[in-house]
C-alpha positions as CSV (number, residue, x, y, z in Angstrom):
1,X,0.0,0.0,0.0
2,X,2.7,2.2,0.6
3,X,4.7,1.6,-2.2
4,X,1.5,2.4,-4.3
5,X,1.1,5.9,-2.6
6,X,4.8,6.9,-2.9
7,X,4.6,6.0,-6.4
8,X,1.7,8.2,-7.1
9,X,2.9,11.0,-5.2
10,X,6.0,10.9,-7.3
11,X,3.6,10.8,-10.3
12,X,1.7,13.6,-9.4
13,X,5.0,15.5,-8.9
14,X,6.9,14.6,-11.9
15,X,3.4,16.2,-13.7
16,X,3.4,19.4,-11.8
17,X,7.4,19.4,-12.5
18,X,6.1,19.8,-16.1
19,X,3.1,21.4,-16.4
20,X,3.1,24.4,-18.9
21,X,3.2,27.7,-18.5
22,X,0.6,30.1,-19.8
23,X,1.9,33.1,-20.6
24,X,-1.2,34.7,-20.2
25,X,-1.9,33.4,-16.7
26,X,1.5,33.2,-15.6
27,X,3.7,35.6,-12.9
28,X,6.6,36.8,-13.4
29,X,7.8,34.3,-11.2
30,X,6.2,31.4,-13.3
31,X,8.2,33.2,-16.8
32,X,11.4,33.2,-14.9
33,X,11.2,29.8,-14.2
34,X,11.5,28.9,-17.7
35,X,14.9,28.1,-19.4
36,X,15.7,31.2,-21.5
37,X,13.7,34.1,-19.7
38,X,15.2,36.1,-17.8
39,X,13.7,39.4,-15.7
40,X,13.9,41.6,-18.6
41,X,12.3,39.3,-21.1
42,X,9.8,38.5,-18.6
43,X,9.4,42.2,-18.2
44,X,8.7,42.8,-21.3
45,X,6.2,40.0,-21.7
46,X,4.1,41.5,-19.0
47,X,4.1,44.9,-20.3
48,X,3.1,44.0,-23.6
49,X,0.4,41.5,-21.3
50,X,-1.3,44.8,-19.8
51,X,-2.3,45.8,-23.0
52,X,-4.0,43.1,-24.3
53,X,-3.7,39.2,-23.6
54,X,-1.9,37.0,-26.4
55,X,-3.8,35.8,-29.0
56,X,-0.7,33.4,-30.6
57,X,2.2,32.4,-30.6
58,X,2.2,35.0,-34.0
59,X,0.9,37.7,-31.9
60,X,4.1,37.2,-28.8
61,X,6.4,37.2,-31.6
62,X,5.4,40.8,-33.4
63,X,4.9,42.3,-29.8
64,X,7.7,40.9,-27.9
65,X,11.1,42.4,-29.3
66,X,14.0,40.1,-28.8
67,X,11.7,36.8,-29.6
68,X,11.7,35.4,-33.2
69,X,10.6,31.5,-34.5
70,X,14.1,30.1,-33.0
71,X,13.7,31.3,-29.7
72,X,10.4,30.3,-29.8
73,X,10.2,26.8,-30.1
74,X,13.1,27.1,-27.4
75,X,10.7,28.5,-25.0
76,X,8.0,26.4,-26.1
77,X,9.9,23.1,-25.7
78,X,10.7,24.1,-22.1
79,X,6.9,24.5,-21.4
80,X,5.7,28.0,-22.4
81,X,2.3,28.4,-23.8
82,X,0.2,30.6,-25.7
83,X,-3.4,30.1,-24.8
84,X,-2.5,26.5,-24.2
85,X,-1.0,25.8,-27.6
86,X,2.4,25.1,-27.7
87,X,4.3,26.9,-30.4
88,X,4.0,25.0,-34.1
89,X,6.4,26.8,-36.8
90,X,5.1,29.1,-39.5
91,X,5.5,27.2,-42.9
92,X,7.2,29.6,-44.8
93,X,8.6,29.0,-48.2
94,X,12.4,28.2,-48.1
95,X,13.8,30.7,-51.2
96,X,15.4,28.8,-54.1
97,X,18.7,29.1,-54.8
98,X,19.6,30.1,-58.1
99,X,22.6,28.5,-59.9
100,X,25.2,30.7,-59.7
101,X,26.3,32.0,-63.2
102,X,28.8,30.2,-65.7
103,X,31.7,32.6,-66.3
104,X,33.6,32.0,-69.6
């Protein structure tokens, strides 16, 4: 019985341990807890919070100087949120490269 307990009680942790982190819910302490924001990212994620909520992950990006798709799915994998979505990356074209000319 006790085995059963401890090992739902270390379940239950290891869950909390990774729950995600809203960033329109969270504190500044919950943003500083993820890997990759610091006080004045999180600073600036709460400023551009007061005047208006996140929509998407597209809408943190344009506000939020300082955060572009890289860092996004960096912050993402370590649990950040948008509304509860986690971020998923824009499918932009890749540009072709043109042969480079013959020179004779």
């Amino acid at each position: 019985m006790f085995k059963k307990f401890l090992a739902s009680l270390l379940a239950l942790f290891a869950a909390v341990s990774f729950a995600a982190v809203d960033i329109n819910k969270a504190t500044v302490a919950d943003l500083d807890s993820i890997k990759g924001i610091g006080p004045a990212t999180s600073a600036k994620m709460m400023d551009e919070r007061k005047t208006a909520p996140f929509k998407d992950w597209a809408d943190l990006i344009q506000r939020v100087p300082g955060i572009g798709d890289k860092r996004a799915a960096k912050l993402s994998a370590e649990g950040l949120t948008v509304n509860g979505e986690a971020f998923k990356p824009s499918a932009k074209p890749v540009p072709e490269k043109k042969p480079a000319a013959a020179t004779k």
